[in-house]
LUMVOMI-777869 format. One line per 5 residues: number of its first residue (from 1); their letters; for each residue x, y, z of C-alpha. Coordinates in steps of 0.5 Angstrom, whole numbers, always signed. Example, Ala and Ser with C-alpha at 12.3 -4.5 7.8 and 13.67 -1.06 7.14 Angstrom:
<nodes>
1) as) +25 -9 +16  +27 -2 +14
</nodes>
This chain:
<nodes>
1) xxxxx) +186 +226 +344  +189 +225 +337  +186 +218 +338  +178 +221 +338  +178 +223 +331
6) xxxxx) +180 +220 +324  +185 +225 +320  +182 +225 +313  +176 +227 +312  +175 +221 +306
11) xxxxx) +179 +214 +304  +178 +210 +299  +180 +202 +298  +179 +197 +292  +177 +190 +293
16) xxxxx) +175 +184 +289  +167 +187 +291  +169 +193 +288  +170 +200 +291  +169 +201 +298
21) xxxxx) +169 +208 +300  +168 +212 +307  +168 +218 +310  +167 +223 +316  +161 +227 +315
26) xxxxx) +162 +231 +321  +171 +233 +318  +168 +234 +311  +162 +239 +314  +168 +243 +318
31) xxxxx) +171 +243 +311  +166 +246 +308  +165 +251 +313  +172 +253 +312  +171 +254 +306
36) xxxxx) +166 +259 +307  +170 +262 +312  +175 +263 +308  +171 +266 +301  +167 +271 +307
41) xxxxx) +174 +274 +309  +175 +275 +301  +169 +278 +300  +169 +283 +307  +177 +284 +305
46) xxxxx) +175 +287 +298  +169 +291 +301  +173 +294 +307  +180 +296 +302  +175 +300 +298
51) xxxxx) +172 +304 +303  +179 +306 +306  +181 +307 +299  +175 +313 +298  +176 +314 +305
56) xxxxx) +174 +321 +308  +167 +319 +303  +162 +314 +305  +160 +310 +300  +154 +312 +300
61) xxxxx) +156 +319 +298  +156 +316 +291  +150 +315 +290  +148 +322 +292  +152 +324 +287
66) xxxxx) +149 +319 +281  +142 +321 +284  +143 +329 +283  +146 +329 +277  +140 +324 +274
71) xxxxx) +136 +329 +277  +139 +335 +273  +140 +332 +267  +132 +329 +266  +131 +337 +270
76) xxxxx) +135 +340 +264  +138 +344 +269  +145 +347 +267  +150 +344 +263  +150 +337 +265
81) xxxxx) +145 +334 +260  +150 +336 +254  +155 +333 +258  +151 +327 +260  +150 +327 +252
86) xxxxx) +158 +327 +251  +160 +322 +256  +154 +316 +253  +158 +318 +246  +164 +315 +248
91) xxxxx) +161 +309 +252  +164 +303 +247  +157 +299 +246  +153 +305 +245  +155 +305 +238
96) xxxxx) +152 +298 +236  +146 +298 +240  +140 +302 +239  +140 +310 +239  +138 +314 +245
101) xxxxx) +133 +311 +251  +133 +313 +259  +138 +306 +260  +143 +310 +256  +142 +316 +259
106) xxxxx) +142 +314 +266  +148 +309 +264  +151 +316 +262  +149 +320 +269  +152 +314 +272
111) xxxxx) +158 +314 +269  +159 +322 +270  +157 +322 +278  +163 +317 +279  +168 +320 +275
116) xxxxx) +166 +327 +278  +166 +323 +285  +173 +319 +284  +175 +327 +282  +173 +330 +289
121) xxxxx) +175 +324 +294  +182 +324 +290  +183 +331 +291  +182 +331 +299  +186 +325 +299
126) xxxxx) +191 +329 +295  +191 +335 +300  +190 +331 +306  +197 +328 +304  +200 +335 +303
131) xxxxx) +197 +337 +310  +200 +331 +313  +207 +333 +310  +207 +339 +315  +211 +338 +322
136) xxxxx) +211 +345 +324  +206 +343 +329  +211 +338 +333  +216 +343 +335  +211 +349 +338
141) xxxxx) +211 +348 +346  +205 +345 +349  +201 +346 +355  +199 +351 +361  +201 +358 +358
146) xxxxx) +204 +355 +351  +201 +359 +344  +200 +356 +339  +201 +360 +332  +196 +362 +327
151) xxxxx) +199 +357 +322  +198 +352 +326  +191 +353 +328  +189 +353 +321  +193 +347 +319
156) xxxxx) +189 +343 +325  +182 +345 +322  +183 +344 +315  +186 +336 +318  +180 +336 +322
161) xxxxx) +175 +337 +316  +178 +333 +311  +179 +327 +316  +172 +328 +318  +168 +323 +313
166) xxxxx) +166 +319 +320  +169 +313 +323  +176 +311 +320  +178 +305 +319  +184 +302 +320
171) xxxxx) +187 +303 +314  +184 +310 +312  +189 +314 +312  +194 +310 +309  +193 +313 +302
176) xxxxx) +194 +320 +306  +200 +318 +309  +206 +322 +306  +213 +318 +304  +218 +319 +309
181) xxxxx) +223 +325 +306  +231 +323 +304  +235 +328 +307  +241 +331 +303  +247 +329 +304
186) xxxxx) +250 +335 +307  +245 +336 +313  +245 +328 +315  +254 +330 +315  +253 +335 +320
191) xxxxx) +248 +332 +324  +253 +326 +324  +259 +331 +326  +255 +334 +332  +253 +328 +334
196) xxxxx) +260 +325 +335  +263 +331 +338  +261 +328 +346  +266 +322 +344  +271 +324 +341
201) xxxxx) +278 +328 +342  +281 +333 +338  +285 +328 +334  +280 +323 +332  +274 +328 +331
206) xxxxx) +279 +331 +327  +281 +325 +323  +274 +324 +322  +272 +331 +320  +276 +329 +313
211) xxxxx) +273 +323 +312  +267 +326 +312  +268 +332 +306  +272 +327 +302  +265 +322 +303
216) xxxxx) +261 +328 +301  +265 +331 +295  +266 +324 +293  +263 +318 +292  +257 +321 +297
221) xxxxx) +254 +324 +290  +253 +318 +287  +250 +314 +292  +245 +319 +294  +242 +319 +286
226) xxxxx) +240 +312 +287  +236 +314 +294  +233 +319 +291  +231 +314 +284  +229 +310 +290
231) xxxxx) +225 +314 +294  +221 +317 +288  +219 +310 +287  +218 +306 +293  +213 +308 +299
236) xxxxx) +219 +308 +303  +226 +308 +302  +228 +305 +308  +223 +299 +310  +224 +294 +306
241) xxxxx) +232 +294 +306  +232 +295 +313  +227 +289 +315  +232 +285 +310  +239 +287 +312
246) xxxxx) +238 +289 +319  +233 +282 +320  +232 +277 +316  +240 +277 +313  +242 +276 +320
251) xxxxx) +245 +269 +321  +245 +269 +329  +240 +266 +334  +234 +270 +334  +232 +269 +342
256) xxxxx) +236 +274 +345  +240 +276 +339  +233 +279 +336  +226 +277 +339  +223 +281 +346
261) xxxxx) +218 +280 +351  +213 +283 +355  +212 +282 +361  +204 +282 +366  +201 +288 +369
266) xxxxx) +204 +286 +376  +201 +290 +379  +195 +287 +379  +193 +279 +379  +186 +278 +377
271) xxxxx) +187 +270 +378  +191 +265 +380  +188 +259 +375  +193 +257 +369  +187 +255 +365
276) xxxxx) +183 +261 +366  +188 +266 +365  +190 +262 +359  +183 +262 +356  +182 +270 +357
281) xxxxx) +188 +271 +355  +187 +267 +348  +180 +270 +346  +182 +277 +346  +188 +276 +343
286) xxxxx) +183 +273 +337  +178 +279 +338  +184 +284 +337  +185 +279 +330  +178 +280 +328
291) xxxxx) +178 +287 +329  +184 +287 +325  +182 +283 +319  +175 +287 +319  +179 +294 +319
296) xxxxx) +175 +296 +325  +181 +297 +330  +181 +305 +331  +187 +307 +327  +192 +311 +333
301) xxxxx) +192 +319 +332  +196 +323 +335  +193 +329 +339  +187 +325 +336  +188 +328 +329
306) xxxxx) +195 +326 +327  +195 +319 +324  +200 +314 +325  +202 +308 +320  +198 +302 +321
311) xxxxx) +201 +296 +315  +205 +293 +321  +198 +291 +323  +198 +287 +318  +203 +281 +320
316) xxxxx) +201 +280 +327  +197 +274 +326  +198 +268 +322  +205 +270 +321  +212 +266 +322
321) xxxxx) +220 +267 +319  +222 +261 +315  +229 +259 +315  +233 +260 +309  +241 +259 +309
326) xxxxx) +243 +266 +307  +237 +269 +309  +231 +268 +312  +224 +270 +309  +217 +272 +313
331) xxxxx) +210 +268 +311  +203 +271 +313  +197 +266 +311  +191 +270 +310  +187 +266 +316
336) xxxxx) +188 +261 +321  +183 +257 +324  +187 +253 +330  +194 +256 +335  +199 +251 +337
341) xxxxx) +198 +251 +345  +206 +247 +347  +206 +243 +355  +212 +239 +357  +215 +238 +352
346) xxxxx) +209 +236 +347  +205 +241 +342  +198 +241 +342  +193 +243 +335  +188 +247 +338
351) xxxxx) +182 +249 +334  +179 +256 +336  +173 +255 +331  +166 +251 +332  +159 +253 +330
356) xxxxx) +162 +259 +326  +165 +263 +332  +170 +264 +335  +170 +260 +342  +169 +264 +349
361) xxxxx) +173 +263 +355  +170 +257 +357  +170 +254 +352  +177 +255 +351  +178 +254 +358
366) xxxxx) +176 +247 +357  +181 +246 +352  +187 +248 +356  +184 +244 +361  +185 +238 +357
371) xxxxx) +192 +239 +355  +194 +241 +362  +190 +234 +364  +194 +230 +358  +199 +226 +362
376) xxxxx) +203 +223 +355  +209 +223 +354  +214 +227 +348  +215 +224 +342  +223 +222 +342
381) xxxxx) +225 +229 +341  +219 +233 +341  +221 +237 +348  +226 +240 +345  +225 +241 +338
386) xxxxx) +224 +249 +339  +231 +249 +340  +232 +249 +333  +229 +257 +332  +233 +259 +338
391) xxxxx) +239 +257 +335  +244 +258 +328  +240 +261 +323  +243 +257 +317  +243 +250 +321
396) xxxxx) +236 +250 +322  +235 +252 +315  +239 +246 +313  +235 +242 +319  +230 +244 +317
401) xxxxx) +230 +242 +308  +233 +235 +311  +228 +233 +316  +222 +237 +316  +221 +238 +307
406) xxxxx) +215 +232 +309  +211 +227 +311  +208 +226 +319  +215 +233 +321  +212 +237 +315
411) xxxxx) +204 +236 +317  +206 +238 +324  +211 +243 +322  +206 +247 +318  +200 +246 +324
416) xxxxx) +205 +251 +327  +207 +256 +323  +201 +257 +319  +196 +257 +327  +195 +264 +329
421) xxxxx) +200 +264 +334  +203 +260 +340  +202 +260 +347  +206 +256 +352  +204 +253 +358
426) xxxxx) +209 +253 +363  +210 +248 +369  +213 +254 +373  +210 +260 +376  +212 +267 +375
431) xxxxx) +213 +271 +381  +213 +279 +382  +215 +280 +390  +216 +287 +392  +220 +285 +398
436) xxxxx) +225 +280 +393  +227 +283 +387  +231 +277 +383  +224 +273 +383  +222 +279 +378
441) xxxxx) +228 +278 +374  +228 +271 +374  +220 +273 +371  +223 +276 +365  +229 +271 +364
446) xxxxx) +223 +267 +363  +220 +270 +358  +225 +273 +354  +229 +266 +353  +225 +261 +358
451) xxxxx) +229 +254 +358  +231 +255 +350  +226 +250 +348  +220 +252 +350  +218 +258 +346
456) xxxxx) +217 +258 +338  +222 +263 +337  +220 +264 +329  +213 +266 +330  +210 +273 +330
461) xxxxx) +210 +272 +338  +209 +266 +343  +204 +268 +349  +207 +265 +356  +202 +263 +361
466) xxxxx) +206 +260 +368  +203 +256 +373  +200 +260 +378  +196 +265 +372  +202 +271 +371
471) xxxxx) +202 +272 +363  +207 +274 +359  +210 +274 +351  +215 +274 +347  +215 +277 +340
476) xxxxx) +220 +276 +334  +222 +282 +331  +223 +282 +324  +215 +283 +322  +214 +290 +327
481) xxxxx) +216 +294 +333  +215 +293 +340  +209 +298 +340  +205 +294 +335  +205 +289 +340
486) xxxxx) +204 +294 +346  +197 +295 +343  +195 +288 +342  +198 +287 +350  +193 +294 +352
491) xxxxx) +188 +291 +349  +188 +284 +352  +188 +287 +359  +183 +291 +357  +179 +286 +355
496) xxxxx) +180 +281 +361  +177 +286 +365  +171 +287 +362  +170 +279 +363  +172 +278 +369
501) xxxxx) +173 +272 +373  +168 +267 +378  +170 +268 +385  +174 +262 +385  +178 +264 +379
506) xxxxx) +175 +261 +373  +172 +264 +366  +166 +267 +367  +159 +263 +362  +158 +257 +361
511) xxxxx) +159 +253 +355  +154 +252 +350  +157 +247 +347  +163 +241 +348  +168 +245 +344
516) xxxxx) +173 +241 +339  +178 +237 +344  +185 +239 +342  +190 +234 +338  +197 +232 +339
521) xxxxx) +201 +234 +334  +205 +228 +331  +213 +228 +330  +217 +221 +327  +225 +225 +330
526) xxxxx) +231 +221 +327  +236 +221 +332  +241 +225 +327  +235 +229 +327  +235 +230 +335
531) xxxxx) +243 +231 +334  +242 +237 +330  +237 +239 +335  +241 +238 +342  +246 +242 +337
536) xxxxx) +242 +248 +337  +239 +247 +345  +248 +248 +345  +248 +254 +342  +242 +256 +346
541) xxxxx) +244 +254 +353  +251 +258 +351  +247 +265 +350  +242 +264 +356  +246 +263 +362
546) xxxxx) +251 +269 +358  +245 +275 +360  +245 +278 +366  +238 +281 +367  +236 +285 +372
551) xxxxx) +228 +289 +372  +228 +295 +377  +221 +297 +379  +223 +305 +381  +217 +307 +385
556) xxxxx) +220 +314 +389  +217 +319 +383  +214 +318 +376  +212 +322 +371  +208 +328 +375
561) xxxxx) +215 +330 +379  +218 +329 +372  +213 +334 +368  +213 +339 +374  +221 +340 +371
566) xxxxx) +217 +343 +366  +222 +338 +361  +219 +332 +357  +219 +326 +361  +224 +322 +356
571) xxxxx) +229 +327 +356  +229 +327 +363  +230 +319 +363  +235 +320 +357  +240 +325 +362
576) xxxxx) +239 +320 +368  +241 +314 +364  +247 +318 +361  +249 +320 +368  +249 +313 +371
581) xxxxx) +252 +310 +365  +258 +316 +366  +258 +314 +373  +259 +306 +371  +263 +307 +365
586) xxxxx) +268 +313 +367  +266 +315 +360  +261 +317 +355  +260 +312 +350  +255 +312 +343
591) xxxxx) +248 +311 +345  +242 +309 +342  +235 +311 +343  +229 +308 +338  +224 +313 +336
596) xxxxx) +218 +311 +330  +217 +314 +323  +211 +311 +323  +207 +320 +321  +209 +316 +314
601) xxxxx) +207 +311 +310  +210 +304 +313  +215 +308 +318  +218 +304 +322  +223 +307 +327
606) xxxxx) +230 +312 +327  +235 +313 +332  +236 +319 +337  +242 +319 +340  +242 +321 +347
611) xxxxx) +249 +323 +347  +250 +331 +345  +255 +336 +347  +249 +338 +352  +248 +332 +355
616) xxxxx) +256 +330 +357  +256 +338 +360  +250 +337 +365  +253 +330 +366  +260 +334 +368
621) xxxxx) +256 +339 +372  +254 +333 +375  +260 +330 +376  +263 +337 +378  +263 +338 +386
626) xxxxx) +263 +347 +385  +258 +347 +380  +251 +351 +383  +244 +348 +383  +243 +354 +378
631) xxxxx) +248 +352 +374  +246 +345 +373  +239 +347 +371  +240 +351 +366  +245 +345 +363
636) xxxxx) +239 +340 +364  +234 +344 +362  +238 +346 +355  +240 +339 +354  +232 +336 +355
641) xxxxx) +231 +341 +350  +236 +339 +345  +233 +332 +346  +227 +333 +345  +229 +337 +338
646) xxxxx) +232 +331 +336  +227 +326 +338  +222 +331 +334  +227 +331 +328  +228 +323 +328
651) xxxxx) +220 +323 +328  +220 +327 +321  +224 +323 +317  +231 +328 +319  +234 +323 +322
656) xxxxx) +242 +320 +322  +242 +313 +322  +238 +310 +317  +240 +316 +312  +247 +313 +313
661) xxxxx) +244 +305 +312  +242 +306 +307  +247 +309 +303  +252 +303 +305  +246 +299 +302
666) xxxxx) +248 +302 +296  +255 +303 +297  +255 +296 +297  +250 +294 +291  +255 +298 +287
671) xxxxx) +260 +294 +290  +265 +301 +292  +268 +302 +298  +267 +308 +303  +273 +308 +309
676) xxxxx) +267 +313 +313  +261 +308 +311  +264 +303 +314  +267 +306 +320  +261 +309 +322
681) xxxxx) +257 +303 +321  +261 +298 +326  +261 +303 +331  +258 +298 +337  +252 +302 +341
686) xxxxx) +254 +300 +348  +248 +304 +350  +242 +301 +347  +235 +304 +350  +228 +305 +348
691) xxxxx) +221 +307 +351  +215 +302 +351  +209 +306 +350  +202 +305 +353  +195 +309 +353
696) xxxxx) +195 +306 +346  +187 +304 +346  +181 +307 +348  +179 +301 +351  +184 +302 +357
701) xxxxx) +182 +307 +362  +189 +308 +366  +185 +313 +371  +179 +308 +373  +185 +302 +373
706) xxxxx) +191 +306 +375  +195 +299 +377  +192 +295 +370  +199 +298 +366  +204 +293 +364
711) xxxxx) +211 +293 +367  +214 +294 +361  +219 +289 +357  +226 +288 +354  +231 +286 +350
716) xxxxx) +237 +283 +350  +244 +287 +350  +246 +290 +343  +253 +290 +344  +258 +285 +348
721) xxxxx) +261 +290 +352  +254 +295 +353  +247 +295 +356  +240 +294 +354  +235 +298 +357
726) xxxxx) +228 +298 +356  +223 +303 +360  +216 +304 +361  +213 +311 +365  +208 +307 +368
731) xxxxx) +202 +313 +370  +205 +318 +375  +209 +315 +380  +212 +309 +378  +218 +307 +373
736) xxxxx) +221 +300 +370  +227 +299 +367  +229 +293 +364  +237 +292 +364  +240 +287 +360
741) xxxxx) +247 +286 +359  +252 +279 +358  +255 +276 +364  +262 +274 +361  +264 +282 +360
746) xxxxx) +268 +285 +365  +266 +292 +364  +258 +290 +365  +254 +289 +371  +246 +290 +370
751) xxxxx) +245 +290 +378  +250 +295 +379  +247 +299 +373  +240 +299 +376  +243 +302 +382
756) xxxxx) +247 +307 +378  +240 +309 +375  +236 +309 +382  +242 +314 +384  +242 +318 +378
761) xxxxx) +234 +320 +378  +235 +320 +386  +241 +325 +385  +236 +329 +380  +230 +330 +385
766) xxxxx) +235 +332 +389  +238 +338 +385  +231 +340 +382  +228 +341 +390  +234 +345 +392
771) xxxxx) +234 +349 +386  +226 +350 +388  +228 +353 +394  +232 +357 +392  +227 +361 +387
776) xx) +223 +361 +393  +228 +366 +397
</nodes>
């Protein structure tokens, strides 16, 4: 394929008759058409960032206020003439030219109207950031027979009516965010201690008591200044330490260490042809990309009025980590007009634009097709090169400066990291078979690690396509949360169903034109090179065959069950976790569940820590053959509750973790020591959870496609002797859970954990029916 085409656009050559110059009309046209492109996204970038900056105006408005009042001041109606008068006063030219005409004096009313203009929309942005601040309305109660207090009905009309300046962009609300709180000191200190008290005994809990005061008397003081200098001067005292601490520093692999996956809708199977499924997948993707550089993707509200943050939008396309030897650094390129489609071992350029539009599904069918054609052979290192992103980060930062800094390598390397994403097209299928559970957890192994080769793990996200049309993704973490990525899924089903496929399984359409064909990307590996590479594939193998995942489809009851109970179905999931975790562990352990801070301004996530005093009484109860049905509800009910108050105050910037994060960052720069900093922040989370959320797009409607939700996703174990688990509340009757552990740790098994997790939901439908029953004598 790379054949059919020159590679430049011109060359040139000098002869003894002169010069002698040729060049490609056809390459120099796309050229010139990118151009344009790319000056269309500019002008329509600068457009879309002024509208969100006077949003809840209309631009429009403007006018209408200029035109009134050049009307008042011709009409001599009030004071504006005189004011009009003292505004052309102090225009800098007016004193050079000529003395008063009609131009001077509607420069003047212009002028007046714009400013009075700017005053208005920069009060409402102000109060609407002031509204915003209030998280009064999270903790009311919700649902049949729930008030709500007069303070908060008042707080939500006066929301709605600054907010109602018509359709919001995606980044409308962003000047109205407020920027997330720093809690004192002495709130975060007995939040901390309250938290620990589950996992400790008298001795310890003790001992840590008197590390506590002294942090708090002592140097605590002095760190929390600097934080609050910080958070005065940044948009968010914890975002930017947190992507380069906790991400970009980190030396170990990225693929399972790091990066997640997700996984198809399982439950539904639109088609079983690799290149179409491929194809539909890809275009939606480019629509969601389109509708984020045109900021016409609907920013997510809460309860339809609360506005979540939406700068994690911004990297999801164009994006990739690049490697550095202490620390690496994300890069987004404003546009892309190729991705990089990866085949048995080759990587393919695949351009997405043609005749100035993004190419449909048939159209880009036939580009897979030809790659999934193409029988040449890999380039001398070329299958396994990706192994260098699934490996050490300091070997593939000096790998990288030695054989990748030009020539044919970086050419080829730039085609990846600047195209739009990736896509592997596997030549295995992804199976899902109720009757056989390891063919679901081989699909996940698939995705969250695949062979250690066949991903790019630095990009934004690599879409997973196997060989009989089961899709699926893996997404670096540093540059977003697992949500961000959820909408993009969402709306990609979405999409595909309102494109729907031919009766044999193709993309609907036909084409209009031949699209461009797809160019192997070239690759001169030196064999020094492919020993660095062979050395990160080691590493890689090293991690992949150490996890062992197990994906558990619970299916018994779901969500409605859960409400019924009349608790917040994640809490009801968390109690059921610490119970099955006791039971597996034979004690309770630290753990973590993920929450968002995105209510302000690029909030990202907090921990919630599921373990309380609360939580380990009802697991106890549990545990305990003469506690009473009643006695157990009355536990549950009490520690749903407090998890839910936590999960809430995690939400509002009251959190713990990343309070404490940021003080040892702190403690660090100063170069001081702190005995409790350095304890609290070693401590290993052996149980690490979150939830993924769906229902994040309009466009999906679960109740007309009930089977069209995705199964979920997951990571890889936090802690070497602990358990990942992720899980998605699939509709009203189903789970997943997504269980992660290693394979060289005594202490773990994911097989074993699932079956505790089924017991444990299993034993609390159990223990509410009964205790149902007994109301009803």
């Amino acid at each position: 394929m790379a054949e059919a085409h020159q590679a430049v656009a011109f060359s040139f050559s000098i002869t003894h008759e002169g010069w002698d110059v040729n060049f490609d009309r056809e390459v120099l046209h796309l050229v010139w058409q990118s151009g344009v492109r790319s000056w269309k996204k500019r002008f329509a970038r600068f457009k879309n960032n002024i509208k969100c900056g006077v949003y809840p105006a209309p631009l429009q408005s403007l006018w209408a206020i200029v035109g009134l009042f050049t009307g008042m001041h011709f009409s001599k109606l009030g004071i504006i003439p005189k004011v009009v008068n003292k505004v052309i006063l102090h225009i800098p030219w007016y004193h050079h030219g000529p003395r008063p005409t009609v131009a001077w004096e509607v420069a003047g009313c212009a002028l007046l109207g714009m400013g009075s203009w700017l005053s208005i929309i920069f009060t409402v942005r102000y109060s609407l950031k002031m509204l915003l601040m209030y998280k009064g309305w999270m903790f009311e109660q919700r649902g049949r027979g729930s008030r709500i207090s007069y303070s908060t009905k008042l707080w939500m009309v006066a929301v709605k009516v600054l907010s109602s300046g018509g359709r919001p962009m995606l980044y409308s609300f962003q000047g109205s965010l407020p920027r997330l709180p720093l809690p004192t000191v002495h709130d975060t200190m007995c939040r901390y201690l309250r938290s620990i008290r589950p996992l400790c005994d008298d001795e310890r809990y003790s001992r840590m008591e008197k590390l506590v005061a002294e942090f708090e008397k002592g140097i605590a003081k002095k760190l929390q200044r600097y934080l609050v200098l910080k958070s005065w001067w940044s948009t968010n005292y914890v975002s930017d330490w947190w992507e380069e601490y906790v991400y970009l520093r980190g030396r170990s692999p990225l693929m399972v260490n790091s990066n997640f996956y997700g996984i198809d809708a399982i439950l539904m199977y639109p088609t079983h042809v690799q290149a179409a499924r491929a194809a539909t997948l890809i275009h939606g993707c480019l629509q969601f990309r389109r509708l984020i550089e045109r900021q016409e993707l609907e920013p997510i509200l809460i309860q339809g009025l609360v506005p979540l943050c939406s700068w994690q939008y911004e990297r999801m396309f164009n994006t990739t980590r690049v490697p550095g030897d202490e620390t690496d650094r994300i890069v987004h390129y404003n546009d892309s007009n190729h991705i990089v489609v990866y085949h048995r071992g080759r990587y393919f350029k695949v351009p997405i634009y043609y005749q100035r539009r993004i190419l449909r599904p048939c159209e880009i069918e036939i580009q897979i097709k030809k790659i999934l054609e193409d029988t040449s052979p890999p380039a001398p290192g070329e299958e396994k090169l990706a192994a260098l992103t699934a490996g050490e980060r300091t070997h593939w930062s000096k790998t990288r400066k030695e054989f990748f800094f030009k020539g044919t390598n970086r050419q080829s390397l730039d085609a990846i990291e600047r195209a739009a994403f990736v896509v592997a097209l596997d030549d295995i299928p992804y199976e899902y078979d109720e009757k056989d559970p390891s063919k679901l957890d081989k699909f996940g192994h698939i995705l969250l690690h695949g062979k250690g080769y066949d991903r790019w793990f630095d990009k934004s996200f690599t879409l997973c396509v196997g060989s009989n049309g089961r899709i699926g993704f893996n997404a670096e973490h540093s540059w977003a949360d697992a949500p961000v990525m959820g909408h993009l899924w969402e709306f990609s089903f979405a999409t595909e169903l309102e494109l729907g496929y031919t009766n044999d399984g193709h993309t609907k359409g036909t084409p209009e034109f031949t699209p461009p064909a797809p160019v192997r990307l070239q690759w001169d590996l030196k064999p020094s090179c492919i020993t660095a590479i062979e050395t990160s594939l080691q590493v890689a193998n090293g991690l992949l065959n150490d996890v062992d995942l197990r994906i558990l489809v619970h299916d018994a009851y779901g969500k409605g069950f859960m409400k019924s109970c009349r608790t917040s179905p994640d809490a009801y999931i968390q109690m059921a976790l610490q119970l099955a975790y006791y039971r597996d562990a034979g004690k309770f352990n630290l753990t973590y569940e993920a929450s968002m801070t995105r209510l302000f301004r690029e909030g990202r996530t907090e921990t919630v820590r599921p373990c309380t005093v609360e939580s380990s009484a009802w697991v106890m109860s549990m545990m305990n053959p003469k506690s009473t049905a009643s006695e157990r509800i009355a536990l549950l009910q009490k520690a749903c509750e407090v998890h839910q108050t936590g999960y809430q105050h995690a939400m509002c910037g009251k959190g713990i973790d990343r309070h404490l994060f940021c003080l040892y960052v702190v403690s660090k720069y100063l170069e001081v020591d702190s005995a409790f900093l350095k304890e609290v922040l070693s401590e290993p989370w052996r149980l690490s959870t979150s939830q993924t959320p769906h229902g994040q797009t309009s466009k999906m409607d679960l109740k007309k496609y009930p089977r069209c939700i995705s199964a979920g996703g997951g990571f890889g174990p936090v802690a070497d002797d602990g358990y990942g688990v992720s899980y998605i509340i699939a509709g009203e009757d189903m789970l997943f859970f997504h269980i992660t552990s290693k394979v060289s740790s005594p202490e773990t098994d994911s097989s074993r954990f699932a079956e505790r997790i089924c017991t444990a939901l299993s034993d609390m439908k159990s223990l509410v029916e009964e205790w149902k029953k007994q109301q009803k004598k």
